[in-house]
N, C-alpha and C positions, 0 to 999 in steps of 0.2 A: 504493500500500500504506500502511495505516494504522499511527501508531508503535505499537499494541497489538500486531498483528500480526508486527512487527519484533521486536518486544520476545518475544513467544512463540515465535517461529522460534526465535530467538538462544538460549533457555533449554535447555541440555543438561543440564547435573547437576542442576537440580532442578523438579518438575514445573511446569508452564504457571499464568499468573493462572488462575484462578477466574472463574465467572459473576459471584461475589458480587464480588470484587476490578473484572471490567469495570461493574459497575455503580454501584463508587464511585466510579472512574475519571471513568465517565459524569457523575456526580452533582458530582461536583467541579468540570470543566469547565464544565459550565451555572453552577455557581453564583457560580464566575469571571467568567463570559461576562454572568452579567446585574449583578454588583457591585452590589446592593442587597439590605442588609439590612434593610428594617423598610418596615410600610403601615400606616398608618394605622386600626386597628379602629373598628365602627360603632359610636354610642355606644346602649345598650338602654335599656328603661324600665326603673326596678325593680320586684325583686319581694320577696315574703314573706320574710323572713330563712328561714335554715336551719337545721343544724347542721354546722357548718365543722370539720374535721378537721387538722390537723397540718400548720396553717401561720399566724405572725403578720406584721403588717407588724411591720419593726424598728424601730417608732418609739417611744420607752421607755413603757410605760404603755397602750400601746393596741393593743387587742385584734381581732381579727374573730373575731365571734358566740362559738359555745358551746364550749370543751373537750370529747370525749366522752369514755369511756372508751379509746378505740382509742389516742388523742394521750395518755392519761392515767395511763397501766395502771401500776401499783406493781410494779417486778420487782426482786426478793432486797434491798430496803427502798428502792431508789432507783425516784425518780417520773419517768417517763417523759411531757415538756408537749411542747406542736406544736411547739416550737422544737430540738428537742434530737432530730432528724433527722437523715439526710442521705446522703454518698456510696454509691455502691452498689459492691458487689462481690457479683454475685449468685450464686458458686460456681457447683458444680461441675450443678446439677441441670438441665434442660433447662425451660428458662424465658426470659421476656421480656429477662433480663438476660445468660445464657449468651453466652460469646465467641463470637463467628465463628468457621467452625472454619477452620482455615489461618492464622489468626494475623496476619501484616501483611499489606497490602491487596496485594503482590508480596511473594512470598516470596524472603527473601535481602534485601529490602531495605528502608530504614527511608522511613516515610512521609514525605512533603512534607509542611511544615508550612502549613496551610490560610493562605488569606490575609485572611479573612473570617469573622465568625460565620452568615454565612448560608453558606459554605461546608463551614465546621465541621458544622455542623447537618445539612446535608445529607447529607455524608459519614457522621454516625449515623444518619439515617433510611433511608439505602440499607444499613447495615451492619444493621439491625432487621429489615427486610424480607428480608436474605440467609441467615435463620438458620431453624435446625429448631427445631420446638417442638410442645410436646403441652399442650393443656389442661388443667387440672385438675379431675375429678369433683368435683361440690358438697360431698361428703361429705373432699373432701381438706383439708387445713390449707397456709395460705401463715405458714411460719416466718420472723420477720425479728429480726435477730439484727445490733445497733447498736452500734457503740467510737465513741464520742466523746470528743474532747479538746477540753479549754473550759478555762475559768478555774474558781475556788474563790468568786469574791465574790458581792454581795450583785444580785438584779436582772436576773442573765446576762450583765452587760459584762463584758467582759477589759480590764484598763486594764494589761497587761503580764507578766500571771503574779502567783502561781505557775499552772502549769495540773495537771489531770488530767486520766484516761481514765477511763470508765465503760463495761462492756459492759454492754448492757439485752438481754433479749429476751422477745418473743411470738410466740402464734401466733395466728390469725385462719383462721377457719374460710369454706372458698372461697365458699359461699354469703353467706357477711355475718352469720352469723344469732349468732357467737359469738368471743369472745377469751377466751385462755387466757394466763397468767402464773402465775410460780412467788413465793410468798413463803411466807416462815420455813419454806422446806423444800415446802412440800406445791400443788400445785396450785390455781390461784382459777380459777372460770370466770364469765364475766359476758357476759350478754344485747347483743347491739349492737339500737342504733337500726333505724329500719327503714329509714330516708334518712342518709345522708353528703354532705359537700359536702368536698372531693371524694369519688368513691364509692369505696367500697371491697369492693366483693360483685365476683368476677368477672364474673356477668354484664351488669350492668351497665357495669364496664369495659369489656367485650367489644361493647357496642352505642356506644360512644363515636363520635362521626361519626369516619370515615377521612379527611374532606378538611377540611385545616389551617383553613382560613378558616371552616367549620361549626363546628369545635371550638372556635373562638376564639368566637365567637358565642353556643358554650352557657356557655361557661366567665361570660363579660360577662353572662348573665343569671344567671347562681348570684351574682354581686358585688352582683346585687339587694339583700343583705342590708347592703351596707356604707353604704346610706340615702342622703344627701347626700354622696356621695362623688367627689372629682375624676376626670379621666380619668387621672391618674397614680396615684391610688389603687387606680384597677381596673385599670391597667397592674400595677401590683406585685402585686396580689393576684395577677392571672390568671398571672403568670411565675413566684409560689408555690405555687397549687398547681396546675401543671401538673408543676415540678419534685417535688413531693408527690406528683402519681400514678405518675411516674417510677418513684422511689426506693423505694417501700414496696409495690410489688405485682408481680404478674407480668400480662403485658399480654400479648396478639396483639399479632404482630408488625405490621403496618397499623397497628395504634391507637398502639403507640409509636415510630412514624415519624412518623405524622399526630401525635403531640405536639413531637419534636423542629422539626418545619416549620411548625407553630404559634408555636415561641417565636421562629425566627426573625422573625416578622411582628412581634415585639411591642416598640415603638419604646424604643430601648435599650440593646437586649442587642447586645454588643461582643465581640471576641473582646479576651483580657486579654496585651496584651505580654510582661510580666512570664514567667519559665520558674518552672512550680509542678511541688512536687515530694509525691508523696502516698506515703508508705510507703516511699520507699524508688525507687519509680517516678516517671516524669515525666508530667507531666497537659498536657493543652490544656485552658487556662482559657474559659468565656464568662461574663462578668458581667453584671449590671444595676444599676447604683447604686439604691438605696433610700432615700427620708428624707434623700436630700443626702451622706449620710456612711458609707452604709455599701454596701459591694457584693457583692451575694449569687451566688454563683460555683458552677457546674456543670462538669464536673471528667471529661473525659474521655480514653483512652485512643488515644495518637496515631498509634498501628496498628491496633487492632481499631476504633476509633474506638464504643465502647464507651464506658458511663458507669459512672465508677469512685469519684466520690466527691461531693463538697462542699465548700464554704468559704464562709466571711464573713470580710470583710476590712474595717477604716476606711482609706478613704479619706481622711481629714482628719481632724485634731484636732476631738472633739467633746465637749462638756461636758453633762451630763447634770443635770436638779435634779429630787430624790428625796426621800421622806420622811424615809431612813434618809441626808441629806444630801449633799454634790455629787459627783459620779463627774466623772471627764477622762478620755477615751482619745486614746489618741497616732495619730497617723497609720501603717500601716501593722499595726497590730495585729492580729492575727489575732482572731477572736470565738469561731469554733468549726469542727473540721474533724471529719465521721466518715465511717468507714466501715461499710458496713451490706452484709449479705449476703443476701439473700432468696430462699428454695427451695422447692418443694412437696412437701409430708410427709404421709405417710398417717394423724399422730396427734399431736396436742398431747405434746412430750418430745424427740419426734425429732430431728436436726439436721441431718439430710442422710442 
């Protein structure tokens, strides 16, 4: 007899694990059992630059490709750039982001803490795959609705406070074809591109390959645009915006499984010792150091094993030199953590 078994006989007062619960179970143990996080990706040719959406490398100054609109939207006077993203808390509406339903992966009891980022990882992409979800008609809006907390200075470094919070919000229309933003009161609408890197049109999300190693593949030819760029450049890019299609859209569940088992392959990415705490709740960190000094951290929930948030973090004292002359940040410093909530609405206004 198997301990799952044991474990369900034994359960009197409250009802039996879940399918979803035996199959993070399952996902766990394998990912124990094979104790390897990261493979090496092919390196591709490049291609045509694009137009890159709502994600920089952190390295001061340096940009990948175009800002569009989408990364750039002005909402109630403050500017919404690719960097001022992030955690997701995607409420209450039935989307790629919605909890599991049952809540810890055993009910009654608090999760094990993963021993691994490829185990972490996996535990979210079995927790993706266990969830109900309804697509959304073209004609619907994905609402995403951002708090971040950053610093006040010049550039986006935090070199220790003071900090604030900023809600931003838009909405994006499911086909790709439009954003919407509120300023000085009244409604703005503007035209999107017809191509996004990463995409942003559901259907297109929705044809994303399902098997992590395809994904990783398409993702290394969209870095086409980063020109003479290292394999750690397209390593950071590709673990940005994968965390990017993550965070700001609702996905089929396959395609955001097939993105958590993507990053795990992407040489790096660690789970973070450290116990992070997001709101109030406790998070399972996984990092990737960026640029030497900074480490950009995915932030999820250590029962539903759900993704709950973001952070960037300096890893070491780092000195900056800038026009508006020298930044220092201290080791340890936070850069920027939000929470973003993202729903499907039947009309630019809505919120759930």
């Amino acid at each position: 007899m198997d301990d799952l078994t044991i474990l369900r006989e034994s359960w009197h007062e409250v009802r039996a694990p879940s399918p979803a619960a035996h199959a993070q179970a399952r996902a766990a143990l394998l990912a124990r059992a094979a104790n390897a996080d990261t493979v090496v990706p092919q390196r591709v040719p490049p291609r045509a630059a694009r137009v890159f959406v709502g994600w920089r490398l952190p390295r001061l100054g340096r940009r990948v490709g175009v800002v569009t609109v989408a990364a750039a939207a002005v909402v109630g006077g403050l500017v919404l750039v690719e960097s001022v993203n992030g955690p997701v808390d995607r409420g209450p509406a039935v989307s790629a982001g919605s909890p599991v339903p049952g809540v810890p992966a055993f009910p009654g009891l608090p999760a094990a803490r993963p021993a691994s980022a490829a185990e972490a990882l996996e535990r979210a992409a079995a927790a993706a795959q266990a969830q109900s979800f309804t697509a959304p008609r073209p004609d619907q809006w994905i609402h995403v609705e951002e708090r971040m907390t950053s610093g006040t200075g010049p550039g986006g470094l935090v070199t220790g406070g003071p900090y604030r919070t900023r809600v931003l919000q838009h909405w994006m229309r499911a086909d790709g074809r439009q954003i919407a933003w509120f300023r000085d009161g009244k409604f703005q609408f503007q035209d999107q591109p017809a191509q996004t890197t990463p995409p942003s049109d559901y259907q297109t999300l929705a044809a994303l390959p399902t098997d992590p190693d395809a994904l990783l593949q398409r993702m290394h030819q969209a870095a086409g645009g980063l020109g003479e760029a290292t394999d750690e450049d397209r390593n950071a890019y590709t673990f940005g915006q994968l965390n990017v299609t993550l965070r700001n859209n609702v996905l089929p569940p396959e395609v955001e499984a097939a993105i958590y088992r993507a990053m795990a392959k992407i040489p790096g990415v660690t789970l973070v010792p450290d116990a992070v705490n997001v709101d109030g709740r406790p998070a399972v960190a996984l990092g990737r150091v960026q640029s030497g000094w900074l480490r950009e951290e995915v932030l999820l929930d250590p029962d539903t094993h759900r993704l709950i948030g973001e952070r960037a973090v300096a890893i070491k004292n780092y000195t900056a030199e800038g026009l508006d002359g020298t930044v220092r940040v201290k080791s340890g410093t936070v850069q920027r953590l939000v929470v973003t909530e993202v729903r499907i609405v039947d009309r630019p206004g809505q919120s759930g």
